[in-house]
Every structure is written in structure tokens, then in C-alpha cells.
C-alpha positions as CSV (number, residue, x, y, z in Angstrom):
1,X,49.4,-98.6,-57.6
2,X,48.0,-95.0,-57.0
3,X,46.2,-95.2,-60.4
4,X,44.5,-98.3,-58.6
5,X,43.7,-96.3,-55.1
6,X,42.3,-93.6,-56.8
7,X,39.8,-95.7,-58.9
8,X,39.2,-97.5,-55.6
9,X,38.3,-94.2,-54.1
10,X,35.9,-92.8,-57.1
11,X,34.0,-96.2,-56.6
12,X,33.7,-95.5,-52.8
13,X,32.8,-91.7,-52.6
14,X,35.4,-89.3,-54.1
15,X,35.3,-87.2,-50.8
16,X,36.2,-90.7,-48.9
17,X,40.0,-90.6,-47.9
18,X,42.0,-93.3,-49.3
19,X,42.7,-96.5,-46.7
20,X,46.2,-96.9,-46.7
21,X,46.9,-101.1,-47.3
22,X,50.0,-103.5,-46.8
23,X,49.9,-107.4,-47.9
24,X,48.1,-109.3,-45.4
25,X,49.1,-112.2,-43.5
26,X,47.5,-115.5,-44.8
27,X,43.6,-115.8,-43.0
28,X,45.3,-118.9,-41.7
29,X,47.6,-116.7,-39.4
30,X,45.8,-116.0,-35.9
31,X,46.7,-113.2,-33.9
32,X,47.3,-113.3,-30.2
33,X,49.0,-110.8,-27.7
34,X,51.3,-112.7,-24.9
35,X,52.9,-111.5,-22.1
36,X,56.4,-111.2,-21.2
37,X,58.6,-110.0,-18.7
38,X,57.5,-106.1,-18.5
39,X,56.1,-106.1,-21.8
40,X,52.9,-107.6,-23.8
41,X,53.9,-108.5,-27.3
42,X,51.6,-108.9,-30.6
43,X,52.0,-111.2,-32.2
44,X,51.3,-113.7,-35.8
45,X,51.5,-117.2,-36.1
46,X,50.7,-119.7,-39.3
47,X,51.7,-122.5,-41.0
48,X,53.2,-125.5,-39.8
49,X,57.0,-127.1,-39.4
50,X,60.1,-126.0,-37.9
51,X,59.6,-122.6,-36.8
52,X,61.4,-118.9,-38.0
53,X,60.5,-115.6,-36.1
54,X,60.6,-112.7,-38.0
55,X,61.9,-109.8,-36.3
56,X,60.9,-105.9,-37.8
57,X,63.2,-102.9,-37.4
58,X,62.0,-99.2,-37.0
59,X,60.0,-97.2,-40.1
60,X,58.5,-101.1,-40.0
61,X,56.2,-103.3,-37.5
62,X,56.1,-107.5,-38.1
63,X,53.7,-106.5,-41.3
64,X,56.3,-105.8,-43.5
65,X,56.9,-109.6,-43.5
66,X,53.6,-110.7,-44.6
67,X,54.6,-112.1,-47.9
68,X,57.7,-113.7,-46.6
69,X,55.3,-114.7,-43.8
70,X,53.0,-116.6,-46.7
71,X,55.8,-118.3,-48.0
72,X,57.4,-120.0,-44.8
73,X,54.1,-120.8,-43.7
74,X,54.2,-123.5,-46.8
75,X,56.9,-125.7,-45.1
76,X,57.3,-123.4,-41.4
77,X,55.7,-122.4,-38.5
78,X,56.0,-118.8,-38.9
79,X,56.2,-116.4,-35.4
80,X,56.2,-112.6,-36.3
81,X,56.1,-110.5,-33.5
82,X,55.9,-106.6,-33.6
83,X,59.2,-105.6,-30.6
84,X,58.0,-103.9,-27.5
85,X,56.9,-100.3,-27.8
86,X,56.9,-101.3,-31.6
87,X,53.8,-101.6,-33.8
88,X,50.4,-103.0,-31.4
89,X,52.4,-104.1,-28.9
90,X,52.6,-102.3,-25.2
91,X,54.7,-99.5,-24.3
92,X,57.0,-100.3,-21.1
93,X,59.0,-97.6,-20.1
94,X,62.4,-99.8,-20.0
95,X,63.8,-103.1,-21.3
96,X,64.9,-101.4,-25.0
97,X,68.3,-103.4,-24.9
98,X,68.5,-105.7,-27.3
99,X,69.6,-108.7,-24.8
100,X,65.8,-107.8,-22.8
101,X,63.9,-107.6,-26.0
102,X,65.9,-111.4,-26.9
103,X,64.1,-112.8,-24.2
104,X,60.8,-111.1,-25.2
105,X,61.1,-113.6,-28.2
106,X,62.2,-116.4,-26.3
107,X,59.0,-116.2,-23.2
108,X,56.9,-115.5,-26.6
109,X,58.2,-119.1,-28.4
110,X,58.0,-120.7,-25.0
111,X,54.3,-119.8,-24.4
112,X,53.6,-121.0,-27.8
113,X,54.8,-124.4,-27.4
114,X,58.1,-123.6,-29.4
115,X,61.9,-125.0,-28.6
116,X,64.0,-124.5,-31.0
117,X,63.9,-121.6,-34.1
118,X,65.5,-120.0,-36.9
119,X,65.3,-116.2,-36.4
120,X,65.1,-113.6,-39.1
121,X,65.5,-109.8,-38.7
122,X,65.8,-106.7,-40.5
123,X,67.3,-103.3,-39.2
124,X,66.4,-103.1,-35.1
125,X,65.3,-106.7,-35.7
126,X,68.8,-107.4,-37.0
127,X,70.2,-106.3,-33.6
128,X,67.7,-108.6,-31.4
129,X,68.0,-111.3,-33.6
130,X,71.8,-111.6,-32.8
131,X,71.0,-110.7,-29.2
132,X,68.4,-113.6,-29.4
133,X,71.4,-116.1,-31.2
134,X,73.9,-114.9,-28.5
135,X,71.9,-115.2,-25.8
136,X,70.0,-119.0,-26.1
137,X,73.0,-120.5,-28.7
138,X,71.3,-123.7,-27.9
139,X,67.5,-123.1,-29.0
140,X,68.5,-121.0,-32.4
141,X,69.2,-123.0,-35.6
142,X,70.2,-120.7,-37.9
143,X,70.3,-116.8,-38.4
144,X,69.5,-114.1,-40.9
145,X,70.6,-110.5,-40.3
146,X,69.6,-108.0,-42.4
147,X,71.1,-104.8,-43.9
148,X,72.4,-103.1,-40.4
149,X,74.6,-102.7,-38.1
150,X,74.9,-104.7,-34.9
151,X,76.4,-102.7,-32.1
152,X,80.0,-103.2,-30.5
153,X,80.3,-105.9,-33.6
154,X,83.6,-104.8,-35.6
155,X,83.9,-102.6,-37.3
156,X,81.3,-100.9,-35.1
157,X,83.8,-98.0,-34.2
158,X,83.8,-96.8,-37.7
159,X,80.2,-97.5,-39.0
160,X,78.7,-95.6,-35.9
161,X,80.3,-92.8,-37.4
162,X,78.8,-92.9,-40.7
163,X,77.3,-89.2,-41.4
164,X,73.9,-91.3,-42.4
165,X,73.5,-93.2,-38.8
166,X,73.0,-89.4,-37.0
167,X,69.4,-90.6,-36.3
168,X,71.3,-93.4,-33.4
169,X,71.3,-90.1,-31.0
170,X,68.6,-88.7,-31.9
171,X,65.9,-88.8,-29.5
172,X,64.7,-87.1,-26.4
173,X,62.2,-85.2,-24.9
174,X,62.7,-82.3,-27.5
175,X,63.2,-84.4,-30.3
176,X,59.9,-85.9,-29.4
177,X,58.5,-82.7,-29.5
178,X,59.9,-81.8,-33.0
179,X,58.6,-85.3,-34.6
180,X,54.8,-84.9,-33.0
181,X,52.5,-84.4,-35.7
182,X,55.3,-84.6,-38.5
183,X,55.6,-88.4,-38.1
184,X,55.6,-89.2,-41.8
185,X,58.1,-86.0,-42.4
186,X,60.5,-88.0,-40.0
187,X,59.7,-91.5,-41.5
188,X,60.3,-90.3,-45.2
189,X,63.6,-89.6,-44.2
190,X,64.7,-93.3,-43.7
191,X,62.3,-94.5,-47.0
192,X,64.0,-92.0,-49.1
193,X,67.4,-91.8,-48.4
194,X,68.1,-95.6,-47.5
195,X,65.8,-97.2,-50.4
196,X,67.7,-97.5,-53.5
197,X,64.9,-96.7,-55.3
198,X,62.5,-94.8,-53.2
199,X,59.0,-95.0,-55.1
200,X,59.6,-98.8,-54.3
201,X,58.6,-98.2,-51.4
202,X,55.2,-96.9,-52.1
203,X,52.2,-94.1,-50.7
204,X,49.9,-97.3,-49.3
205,X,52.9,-98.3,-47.4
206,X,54.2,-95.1,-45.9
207,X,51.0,-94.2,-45.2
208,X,50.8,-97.3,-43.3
209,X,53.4,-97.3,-41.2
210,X,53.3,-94.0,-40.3
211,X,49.9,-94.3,-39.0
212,X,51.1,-96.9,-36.4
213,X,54.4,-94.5,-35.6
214,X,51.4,-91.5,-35.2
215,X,49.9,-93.5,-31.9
216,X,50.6,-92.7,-28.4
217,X,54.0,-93.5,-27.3
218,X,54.8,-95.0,-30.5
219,X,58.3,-92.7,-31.4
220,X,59.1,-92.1,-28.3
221,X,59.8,-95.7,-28.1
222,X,61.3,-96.1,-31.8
223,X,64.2,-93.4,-29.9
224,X,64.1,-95.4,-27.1
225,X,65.6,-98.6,-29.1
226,X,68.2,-96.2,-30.5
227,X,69.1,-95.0,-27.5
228,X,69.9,-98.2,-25.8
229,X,72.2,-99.1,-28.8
230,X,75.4,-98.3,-26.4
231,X,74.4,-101.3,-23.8
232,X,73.9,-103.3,-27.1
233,X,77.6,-102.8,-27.6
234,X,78.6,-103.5,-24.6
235,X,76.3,-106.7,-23.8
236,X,77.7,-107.5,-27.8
237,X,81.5,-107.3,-26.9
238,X,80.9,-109.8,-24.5
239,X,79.0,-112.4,-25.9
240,X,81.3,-112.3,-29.2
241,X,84.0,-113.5,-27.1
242,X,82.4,-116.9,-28.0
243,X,81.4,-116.8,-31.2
244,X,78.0,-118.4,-32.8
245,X,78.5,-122.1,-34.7
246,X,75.1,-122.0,-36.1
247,X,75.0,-121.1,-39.7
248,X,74.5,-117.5,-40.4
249,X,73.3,-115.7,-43.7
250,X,73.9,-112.0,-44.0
251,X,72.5,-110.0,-46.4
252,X,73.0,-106.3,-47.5
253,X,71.4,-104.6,-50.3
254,X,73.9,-103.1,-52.9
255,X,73.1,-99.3,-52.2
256,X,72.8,-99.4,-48.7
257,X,74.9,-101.9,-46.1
258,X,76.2,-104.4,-48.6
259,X,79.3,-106.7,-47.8
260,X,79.5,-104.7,-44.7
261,X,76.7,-106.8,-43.2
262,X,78.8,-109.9,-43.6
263,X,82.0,-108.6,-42.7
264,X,80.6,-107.5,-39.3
265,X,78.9,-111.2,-38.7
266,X,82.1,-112.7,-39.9
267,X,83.3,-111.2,-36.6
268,X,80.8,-113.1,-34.6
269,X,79.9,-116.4,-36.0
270,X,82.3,-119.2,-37.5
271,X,79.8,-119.8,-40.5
272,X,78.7,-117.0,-42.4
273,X,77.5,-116.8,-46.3
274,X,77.0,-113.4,-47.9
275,X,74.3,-112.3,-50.0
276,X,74.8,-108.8,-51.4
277,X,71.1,-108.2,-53.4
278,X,71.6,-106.2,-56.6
279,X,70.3,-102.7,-56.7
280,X,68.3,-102.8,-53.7
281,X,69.1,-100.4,-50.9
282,X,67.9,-100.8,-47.4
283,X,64.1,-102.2,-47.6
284,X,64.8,-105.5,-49.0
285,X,61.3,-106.7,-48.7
286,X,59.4,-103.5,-50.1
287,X,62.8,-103.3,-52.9
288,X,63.9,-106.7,-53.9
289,X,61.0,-109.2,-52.4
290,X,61.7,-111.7,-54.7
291,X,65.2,-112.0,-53.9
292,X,65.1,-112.2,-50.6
293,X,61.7,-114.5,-50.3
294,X,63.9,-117.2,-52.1
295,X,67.4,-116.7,-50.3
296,X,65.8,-116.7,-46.9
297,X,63.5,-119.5,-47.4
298,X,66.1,-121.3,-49.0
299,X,68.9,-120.9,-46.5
300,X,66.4,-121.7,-43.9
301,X,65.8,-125.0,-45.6
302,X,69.3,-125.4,-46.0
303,X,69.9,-125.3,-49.5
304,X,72.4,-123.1,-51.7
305,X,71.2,-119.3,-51.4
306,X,71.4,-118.7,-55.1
307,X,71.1,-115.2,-56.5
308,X,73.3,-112.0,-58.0
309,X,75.8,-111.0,-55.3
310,X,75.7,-114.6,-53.2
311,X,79.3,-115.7,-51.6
């Protein structure tokens, strides 16, 4: 990959910097930005079919699902939003609770036209997607978590106190002041010491990502969702009182959340299958894209989610 950039770079002009570069979304995909409730969200749409939103966490925007994104949009139509203060959409100063940012998603399927919808997420994304499932139990038709947490879900009292989760109180004013200018310092943290293999996920990437976390506003939002992570606990306590029927797939990668994730959603829904993916630490789509392309696709389409690890 960086032999590639670099011949890229001699053909443009050795003294032109070299563009960072993700996986586009299918030309089919249009873009649009639609309002919410306090918030103006970005968002991708393609293909065509029962729909799946694909929910980012942070160190990501909705780009990191473009190729899962491609695939979907064979058989789906495919919603990927980036979250409020996330990515290009707008920065409100409130509504980083995970129940709010829920019915972000749902105004956003509404206004496209959308009932019903399997909903995907990864890391932060993880956290609304329950959130989203909890809260409208009657529009979601099946769930994926990925590889985190979700707060107040047992055994949330012990995995908030994992030495590796110190970054859930860290934010501020301060903080903010710390990370300005050294976004990519703080970003390389989470892509290096969650990955289970780090060069996996690679320079184009980073440098992508932590171009969008370099804009205005942009981490002092990414704190803001950690630091409403105690009301997600309490708004989570009480919706697991009733717990979800749909069918749930949760997936950890090996070196980083594991069984865990299942374990927790096992807590909270009635019908949960467990995909642990072999090797792969916390970035399952820049790790193990493969894997998880085919067991989310597949368990979307409701067939066996076949792979290393499966339960």
C-alpha cells in the first residue's frame, strides 16, 4: 500500500503531499444531509431491498463501512449515517445520549421513506444501535453489535473498569486543549493498542480519519459521546428490564472484546448468536473484512453465520 502511494506521488510531483484514501461508497450511493431533532445528519444511501443502517463508532465516521456498504447494497437498501458531531455531520451542543442519537436514526429512516430496518454498529455505534433496538422494538428486525461495551448492560460494572477503557472519562476543556493539533497522536492510541495487528490498519486510513477528527468541533464532540456514557447506563438499566426478541448477532474479535460482546447482549436480548472472529482485535472491518462482510450479510439474510469462532 505505501509502495503504491509513493509511486502515486512521483507520477504526480514528488513535492505533492500524498492524499490520504479510504474505499468509496458504490457511485450508485447519493449523499444527502437531513435534519433531525437538534442535529443535521450526513448521510449514504444505495442499493435496494430491506434496509440495514450502519452505525460508526469513534477513530471512525460511516466511511469505514464502504465495502460492507457495497455488498448489502446487492440485495439491501443500505443507510450509513455519520452520528451527530461525528464525521460531516453538524455539531449540536447536546443530545450525545445514546437514546437521542437512536432517534436521530429513526427521523433519518422516516424522512427516507423507511419503516422497518436491521441496524449494524461498531464501537459508539454499537451503543446507539441497542439504544435504537430498545427504543422502537417494533421497527428493528434484527441487530448486530460490534466489539464494545454497551453501558449499564451486565457486566458493565466490571468492564468499565478495565485499565484500557480510561479514555470513557477523558474529556474536557483541558483535555481538549491537550489533543488540539495532536489529533492523530490521540487517534493512534485506539488503532494501535486495540487492533490486533496494527499495520492492518493502514497510513491512508489514519490519515483519513484523522483529518475529519482535526475539523472544528470534531473531538470535542468524540468526548462528548463518552461522556454521556453514564445516562446510557441508566436509560440501559431500564429498557433491559424488557428484553429484545429480535435476533441479535454479537461479534467480538479475538484480541480485543471477544465472547464478552455476547455475554453482555445475552443480558439483553432472548436470541443471541456469537461470533468470536479469529485474530482480529478491535477494527473488524479494517482487520478481518472478509469475515465480517459474510457473517453480517449473512445473518442479515438470515442464514447460518458460518466462520472460525461462530456459536
Amino acid at each position: 500500500m505505501i509502495r503504491l502511494m509513493l509511486l502515486a506521488c512521483l507520477f504526480a510531483g514528488a513535492s505533492l503531499p500524498v492524499a490520504a484514501a479510504v474505499q468509496p461508497f458504490p457511485p450508485s450511493f447519493r449523499v444527502q444531509d437531513i435534519q433531525t431533532d437538534g442535529a443535521t445528519i450526513h448521510v449514504r444511501v444505495g442499493g435496494k431491498g430491506p434496509a440495514v443502517v450502519l452505525l460508526h463508532g469513534f477513530g471512525d465516521t460511516g466511511d469505514m463501512w464502504a465495502p460492507l456498504a457495497a455488498d448489502l447494497a446487492r440485495n439491501h437498501t443500505v443507510v450509513v449515517p455519520d452520528l451527530r458531531g461525528m464525521g460531516l455531520s453538524s455539531h449540536p451542543e447536546s443530545g450525545y445520549d445514546k437514546r437521542t442519537q437512536a432517534a436521530d436514526i429513526r427521523s433519518v429512516l422516516t424522512k427516507l421513506g423507511i419503516d422497518h430496518a436491521a441496524v449494524v454498529g461498531h464501537d459508539i455505534g454499537t451503543m446507539v444501535a441497542y439504544a435504537y433496538a430498545a427504543r422502537y422494538p417494533d421497527k428493528t428486525d434484527r441487530l448486530v453489535v460490534m466489539d464494545a461495551p454497551v453501558p449499564g448492560i451486565p457486566p458493565w460494572d466490571q468492564i468499565v473498569r478495565w485499565p484500557a477503557l480510561w479514555h470513557f472519562d477523558f474529556g474536557g476543556p483541558d483535555m481538549e486543549r491537550l489533543v488540539a493539533g495532536r489529533e492523530r497522536i490521540y487517534l493512534d492510541r485506539f488503532w494501535n493498542e486495540f487492533a490486533g495487528d496494527p499495520p492492518k490498519v493502514d497510513e491512508a486510513t489514519r490519515q483519513h480519519y484523522a483529518e475529519l477528527y482535526a475539523r472544528p468541533n470534531a473531538m470535542h464532540d468524540a468526548f462528548a459521546q463518552f461522556r454521556a456514557i453514564r445516562k446510557d447506563a441508566e436509560d440501559n438499566q431500564a429498557a433491559m428490564a424488557t428484553k429484545l426478541t429480535i435476533p441479535v448477532l454479537a461479534i467480538g474479535g479475538e484480541k480485543s472484546f471477544g465472547a464478552n460482546e455476547a455475554i453482555v447482549m445475552r443480558n439483553a436480548a432472548t436470541n443471541v448468536t456469537e461470533l468470536v472472529v479469529p485474530q482480529a482485535g478491535h477494527w473488524l472491518m479494517e482487520e478481518a473484512p472478509g469475515t465480517t462482510i459474510a457473517a453480517v450479510h449473512n445473518f442479515i439474510d438470515g442464514k447460518p453465520v458460518a466462520a472460525a469462532g461462530a456459536k
